[in-house]
C-alpha positions in Angstrom: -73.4 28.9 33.9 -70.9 26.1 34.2 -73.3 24.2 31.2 -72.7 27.0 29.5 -69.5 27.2 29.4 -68.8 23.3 28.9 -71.5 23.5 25.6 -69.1 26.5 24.4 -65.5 24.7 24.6 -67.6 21.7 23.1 -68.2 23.9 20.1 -64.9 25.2 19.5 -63.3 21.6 20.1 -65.4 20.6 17.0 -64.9 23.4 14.9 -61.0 23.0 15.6 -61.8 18.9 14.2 -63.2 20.2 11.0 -60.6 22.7 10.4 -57.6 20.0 10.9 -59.5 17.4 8.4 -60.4 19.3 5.9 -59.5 18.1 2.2 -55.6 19.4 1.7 -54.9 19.6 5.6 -51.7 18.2 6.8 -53.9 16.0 9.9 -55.9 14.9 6.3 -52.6 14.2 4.4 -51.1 12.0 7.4 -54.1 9.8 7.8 -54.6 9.2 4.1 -51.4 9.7 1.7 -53.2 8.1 -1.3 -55.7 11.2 -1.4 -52.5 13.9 -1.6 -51.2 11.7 -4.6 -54.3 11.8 -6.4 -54.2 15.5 -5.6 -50.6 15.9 -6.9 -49.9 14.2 -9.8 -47.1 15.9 -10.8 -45.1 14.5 -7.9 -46.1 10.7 -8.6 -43.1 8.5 -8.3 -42.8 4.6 -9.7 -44.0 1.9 -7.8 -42.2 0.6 -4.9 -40.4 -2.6 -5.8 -41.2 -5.8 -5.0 -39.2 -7.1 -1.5 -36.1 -9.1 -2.8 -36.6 -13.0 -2.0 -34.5 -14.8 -0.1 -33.1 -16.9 -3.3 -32.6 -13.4 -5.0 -30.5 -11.8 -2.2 -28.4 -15.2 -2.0 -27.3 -14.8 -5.4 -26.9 -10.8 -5.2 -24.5 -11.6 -1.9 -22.7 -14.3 -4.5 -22.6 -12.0 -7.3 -21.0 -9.4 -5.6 -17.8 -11.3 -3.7 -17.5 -13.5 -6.2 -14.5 -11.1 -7.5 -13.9 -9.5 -4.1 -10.7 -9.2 -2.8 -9.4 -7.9 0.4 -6.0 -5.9 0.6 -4.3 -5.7 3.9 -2.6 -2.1 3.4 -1.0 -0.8 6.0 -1.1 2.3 8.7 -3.7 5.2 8.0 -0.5 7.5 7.4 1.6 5.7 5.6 3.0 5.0 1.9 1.2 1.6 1.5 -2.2 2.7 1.7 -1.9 5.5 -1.3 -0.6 2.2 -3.2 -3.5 0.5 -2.1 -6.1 2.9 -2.8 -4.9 3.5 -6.5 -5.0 -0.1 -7.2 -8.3 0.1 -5.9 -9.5 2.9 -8.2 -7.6 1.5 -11.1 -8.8 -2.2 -11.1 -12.1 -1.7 -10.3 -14.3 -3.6 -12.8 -18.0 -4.1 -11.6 -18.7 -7.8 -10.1 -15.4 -8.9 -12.3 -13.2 -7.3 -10.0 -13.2 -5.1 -6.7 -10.2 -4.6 -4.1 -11.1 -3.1 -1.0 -8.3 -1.8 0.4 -8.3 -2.4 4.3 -6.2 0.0 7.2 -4.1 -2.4 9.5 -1.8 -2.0 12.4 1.0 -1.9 10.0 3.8 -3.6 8.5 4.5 -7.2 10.2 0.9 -7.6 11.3 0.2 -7.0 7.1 1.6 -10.9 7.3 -0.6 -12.0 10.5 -3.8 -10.4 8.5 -2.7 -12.3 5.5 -1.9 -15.7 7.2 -5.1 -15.8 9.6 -7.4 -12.5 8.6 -10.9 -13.2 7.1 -11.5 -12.3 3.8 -7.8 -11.2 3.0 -6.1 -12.5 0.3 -3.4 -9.9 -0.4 -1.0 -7.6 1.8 1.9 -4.9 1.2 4.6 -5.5 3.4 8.1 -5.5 3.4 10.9 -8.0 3.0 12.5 -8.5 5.7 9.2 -8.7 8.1 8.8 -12.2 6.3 11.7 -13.6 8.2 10.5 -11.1 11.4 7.4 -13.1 11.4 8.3 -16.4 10.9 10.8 -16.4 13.0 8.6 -15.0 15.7 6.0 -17.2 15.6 8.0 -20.2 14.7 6.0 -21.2 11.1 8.4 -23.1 9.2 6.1 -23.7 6.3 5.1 -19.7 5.6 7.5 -19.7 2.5 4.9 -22.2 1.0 2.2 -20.1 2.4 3.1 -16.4 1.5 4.4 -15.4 -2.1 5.5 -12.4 -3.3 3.6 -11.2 -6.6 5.8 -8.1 -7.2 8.3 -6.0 -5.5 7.2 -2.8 -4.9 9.7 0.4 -4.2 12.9 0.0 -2.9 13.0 2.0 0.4 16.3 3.1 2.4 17.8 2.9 5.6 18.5 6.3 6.6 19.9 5.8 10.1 20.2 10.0 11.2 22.6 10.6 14.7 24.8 12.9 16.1 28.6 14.0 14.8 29.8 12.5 17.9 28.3 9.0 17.1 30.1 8.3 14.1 29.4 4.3 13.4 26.8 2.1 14.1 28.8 0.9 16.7 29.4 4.3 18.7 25.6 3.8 19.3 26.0 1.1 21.4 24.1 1.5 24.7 22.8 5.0 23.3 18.9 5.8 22.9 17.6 5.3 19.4 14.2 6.4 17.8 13.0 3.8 15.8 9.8 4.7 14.9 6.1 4.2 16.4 4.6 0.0 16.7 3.6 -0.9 12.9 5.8 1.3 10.5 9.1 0.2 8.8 11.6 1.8 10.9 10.4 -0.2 13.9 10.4 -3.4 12.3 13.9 -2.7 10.4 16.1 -0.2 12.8 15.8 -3.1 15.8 16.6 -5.5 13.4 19.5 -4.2 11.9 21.4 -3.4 15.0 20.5 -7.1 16.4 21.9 -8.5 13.3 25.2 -6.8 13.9 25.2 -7.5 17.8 24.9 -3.8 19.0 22.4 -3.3 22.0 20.8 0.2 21.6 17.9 1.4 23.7 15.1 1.6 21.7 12.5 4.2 21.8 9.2 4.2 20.2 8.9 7.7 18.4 9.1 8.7 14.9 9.4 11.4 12.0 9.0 14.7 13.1 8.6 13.8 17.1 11.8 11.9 16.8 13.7 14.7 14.8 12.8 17.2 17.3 14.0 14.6 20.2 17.2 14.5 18.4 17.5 17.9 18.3 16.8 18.3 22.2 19.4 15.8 23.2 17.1 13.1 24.3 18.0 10.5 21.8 21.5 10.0 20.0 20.1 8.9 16.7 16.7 8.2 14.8 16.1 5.3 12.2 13.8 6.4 9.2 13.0 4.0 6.3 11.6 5.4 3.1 12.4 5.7 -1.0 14.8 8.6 -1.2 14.3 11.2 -1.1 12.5 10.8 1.9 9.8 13.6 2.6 11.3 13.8 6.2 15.0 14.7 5.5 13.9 16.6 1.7 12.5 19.6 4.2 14.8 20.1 6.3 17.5 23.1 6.3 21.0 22.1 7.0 21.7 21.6 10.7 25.0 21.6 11.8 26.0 18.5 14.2 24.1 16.1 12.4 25.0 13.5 9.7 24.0 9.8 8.1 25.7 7.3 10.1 27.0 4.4 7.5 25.2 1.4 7.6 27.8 -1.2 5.8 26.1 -4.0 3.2 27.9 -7.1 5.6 27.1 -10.6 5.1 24.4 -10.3 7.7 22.4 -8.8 5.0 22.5 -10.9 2.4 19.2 -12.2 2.6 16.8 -9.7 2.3 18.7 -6.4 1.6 20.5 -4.5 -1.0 23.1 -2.2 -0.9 22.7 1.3 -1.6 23.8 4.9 -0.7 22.3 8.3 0.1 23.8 10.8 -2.3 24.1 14.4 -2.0 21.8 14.9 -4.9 19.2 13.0 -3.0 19.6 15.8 0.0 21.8 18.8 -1.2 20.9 20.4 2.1 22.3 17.7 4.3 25.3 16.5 2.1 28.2 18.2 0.5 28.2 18.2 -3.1 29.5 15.2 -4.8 29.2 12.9 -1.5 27.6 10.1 -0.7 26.4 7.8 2.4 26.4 4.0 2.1 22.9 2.2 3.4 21.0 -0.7 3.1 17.5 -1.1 1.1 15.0 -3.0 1.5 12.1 -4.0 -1.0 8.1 -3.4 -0.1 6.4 -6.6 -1.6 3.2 -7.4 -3.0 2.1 -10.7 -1.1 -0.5 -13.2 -2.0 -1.9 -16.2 0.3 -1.1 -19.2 -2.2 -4.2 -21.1 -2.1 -4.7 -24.5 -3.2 -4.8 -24.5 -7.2 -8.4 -24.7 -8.4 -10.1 -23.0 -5.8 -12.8 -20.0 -5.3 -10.0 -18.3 -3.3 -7.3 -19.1 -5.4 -9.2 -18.1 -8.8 -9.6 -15.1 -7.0 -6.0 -14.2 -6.3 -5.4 -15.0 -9.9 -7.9 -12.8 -11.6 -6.1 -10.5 -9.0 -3.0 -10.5 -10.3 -4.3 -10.9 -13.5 -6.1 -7.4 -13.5 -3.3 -5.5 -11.9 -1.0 -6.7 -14.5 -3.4 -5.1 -17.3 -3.6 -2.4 -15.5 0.1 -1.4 -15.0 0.9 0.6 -17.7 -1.9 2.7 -16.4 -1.0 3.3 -12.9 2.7 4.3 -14.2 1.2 7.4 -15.8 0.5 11.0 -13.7 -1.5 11.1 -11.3 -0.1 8.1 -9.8 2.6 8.2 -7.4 5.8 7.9 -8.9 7.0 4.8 -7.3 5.0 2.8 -9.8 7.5 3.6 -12.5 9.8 1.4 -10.5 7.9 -1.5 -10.7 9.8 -4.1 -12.6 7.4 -7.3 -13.5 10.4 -9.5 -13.3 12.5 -8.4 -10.6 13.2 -10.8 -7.4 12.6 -10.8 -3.9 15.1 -11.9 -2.1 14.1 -14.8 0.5 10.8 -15.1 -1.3 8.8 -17.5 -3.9 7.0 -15.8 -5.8 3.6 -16.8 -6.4 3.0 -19.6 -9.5 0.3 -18.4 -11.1 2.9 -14.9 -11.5 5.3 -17.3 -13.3 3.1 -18.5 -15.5 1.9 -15.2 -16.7 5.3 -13.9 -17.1 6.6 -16.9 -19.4 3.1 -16.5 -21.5 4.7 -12.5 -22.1 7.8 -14.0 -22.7 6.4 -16.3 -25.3 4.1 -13.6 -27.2 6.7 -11.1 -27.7 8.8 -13.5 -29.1 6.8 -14.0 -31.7 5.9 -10.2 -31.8 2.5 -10.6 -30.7 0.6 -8.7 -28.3 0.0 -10.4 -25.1 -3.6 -11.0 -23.9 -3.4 -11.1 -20.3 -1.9 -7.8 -19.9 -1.4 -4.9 -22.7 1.5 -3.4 -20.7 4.0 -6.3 -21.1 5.2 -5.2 -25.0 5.9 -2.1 -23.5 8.1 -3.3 -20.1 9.9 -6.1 -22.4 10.7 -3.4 -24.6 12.0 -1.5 -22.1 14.4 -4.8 -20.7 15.9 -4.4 -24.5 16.6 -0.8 -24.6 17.9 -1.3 -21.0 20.0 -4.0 -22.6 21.4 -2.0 -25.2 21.9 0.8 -22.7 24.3 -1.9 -20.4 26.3 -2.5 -23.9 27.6 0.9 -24.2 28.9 1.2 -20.8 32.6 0.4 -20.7 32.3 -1.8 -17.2 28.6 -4.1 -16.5 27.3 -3.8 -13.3 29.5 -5.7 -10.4 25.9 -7.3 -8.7 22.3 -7.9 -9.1 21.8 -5.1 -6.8 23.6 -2.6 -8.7 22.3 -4.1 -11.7 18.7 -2.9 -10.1 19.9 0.5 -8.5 20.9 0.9 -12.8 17.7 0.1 -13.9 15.6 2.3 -11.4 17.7 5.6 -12.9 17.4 4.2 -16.5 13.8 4.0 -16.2 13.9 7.8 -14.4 15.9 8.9 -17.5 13.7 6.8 -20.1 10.7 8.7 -18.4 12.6 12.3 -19.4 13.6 10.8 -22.7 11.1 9.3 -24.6 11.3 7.1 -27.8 
């Protein structure tokens, strides 16, 4: 009985075996795949390639960051890193040219990740965190180091407090927001009230967190730096017991500021009509590691710079964010050198539309140096020229606005 009944489970083990191997089975199919191609040639694919040698994958990893450049960009959140990402998009050309924007802990590390980063070559930052850093960390040659290639947008101090506080002054000893480690207000509010000699308590919160905490009584005033109008302050209702505190253009910011104003226009909500606030500005910058001349790494920063010239006409159109309308090819840094190769590219302009040709570095250049010329004529037919370089700027920004609105 037991024989039996072993010989029977014998029997359907080996039926079960002929079932699972049979031609067109999926056991079959596993064990050999060549006999379902055969079966199936509609789904034939091309032959697998041959594995890359190791001579062949050197040069593919040469070919490829050859042209590479990295951009040290800024805070997920903030401004810089749309900049960064458009440049990216734009100037994109293959194995000729690719920027790879990279997020960093903000804007005075940007100059730490350019100075000692691997595989950056380019940062955004802002003015005044040039002296921040240098200071800090005691480099005396970083001037020679770090160049400026262009100034970006020209972003304001809006210092927000208040009625009872109505200087800078009055906040002496009081609890100011400056802004979360890495974004502009924390590098700039501290600095400012240093400069000036006014001890504040500083506390690390920002935007809307540091509106709120204004609101609540647990801080007197907040420090916010953007381009007017800044998205914080353009939403808000008007709130009684609140107002811009003046920040005064003093000799203690002379160096890396400009002087400016909030105007009702930029905020009708928070400002009667026809008043204004005076600030300080400070330009974002475009810096460059100046390598050695004649290098890999400094033939890269060139074709760089080189590319996003050619490119700028570009970016100034929709959809790119506005502030690239701003963008001046010539304008200064104060503080800064700018970086030689930058120089030389702007005298070649300089040259070639002298003589009415078109320049061959960068198609965009007729166009901005026929812009300086209408702006020129535009200075000639006001009765009084502007009084600085600053306000010669703060002019140029809204003639460039109004040539947007009024074209040729």
């Amino acid at each position: 009985m037991r024989r039996d009944l072993f010989a029977t489970a014998l029997m359907a083990l080996a039926h079960c075996l002929v079932i699972c191997l049979a031609p067109g089975s999926a056991a079959l199919a596993q064990a050999r795949p060549e006999a379902t191609t055969a079966a199936r040639p509609e789904t034939t694919t091309a032959a697998r390639p041959e594995p890359a040698t190791p001579s062949a994958e050197a040069a593919i990893k040469a070919r490829m960051n050859q042209w590479t450049v990295g951009l040290a960009a800024g805070l997920p959140d903030g401004g810089f890193v749309r900049f960064a990402s458009e440049m990216a998009r734009t100037m994109d050309d293959g194995d000729n040219m690719r920027l790879i924007p990279m997020v960093t802990r903000g804007t005075t590390t940007n100059i730490a990740d350019l100075l000692y980063l691997r595989g950056v070559d380019v940062a955004i930052t802002y003015a005044d965190a040039f002296d921040f850093y240098s200071k800090q960390s005691a480099l005396a040659n970083i001037s020679d180091r770090v160049r400026y290639a262009l100034r970006f947008f020209i972003a304001d101090i809006h210092v927000y407090a208040r009625d009872e506080f109505k200087s800078l002054q009055d906040l002496k000893g009081q609890k100011v927001a400056v802004g979360t480690s890495g974004v502009a207000a924390a590098l700039t509010g501290p600095l400012i009230f240093r400069r000036l000699g006014i001890d504040i308590q500083t506390v690390p919160v920002g935007g809307p967190v540091a509106l709120e905490r204004l609101r609540s009584g647990q801080v007197a005033a907040m420090v916010y730096v953007a381009a007017k109008p800044g998205e914080l302050f353009n939403g808000i209702k008007a709130e009684p017991g609140y107002h811009f505190v003046p920040v005064p253009y003093t000799k203690e910011f002379w160096d890396y500021y400009y002087p400016s104003t909030i105007k009702a226009e930029n905020y009708p909500a928070l400002l009667p009509a026809g008043s204004s606030i005076d600030t300080l500005a400070v330009p974002s910058v475009l810096a460059v590691y100046n390598w050695k001349p004649g290098t890999d790494r400094a033939d890269r920063v060139n074709r760089f710079v080189e590319t996003l010239f050619n490119n700028l006409a570009r970016l100034q159109e929709p959809p790119f964010h506005p502030g690239w309308k701003d963008i001046n090819l010539g304008a200064k840094v104060p503080g800064w050198k700018r970086y030689p190769h930058v120089d030389e590219l702007l005298e070649r302009m300089k040259k070639d539309d002298a003589v009415g040709a078109s320049p061959p570095t960068t198609p965009s250049a007729t166009g901005n140096a026929q812009q300086q010329r209408r702006f020129d004529a535009f200075l000639a037919t006001r009765p009084q020229a502007p009084a600085s370089g600053a306000e010669r700027e703060e002019l140029y920004r809204s003639y460039l606005d109004w040539n947007s609105r009024h074209p040729r």
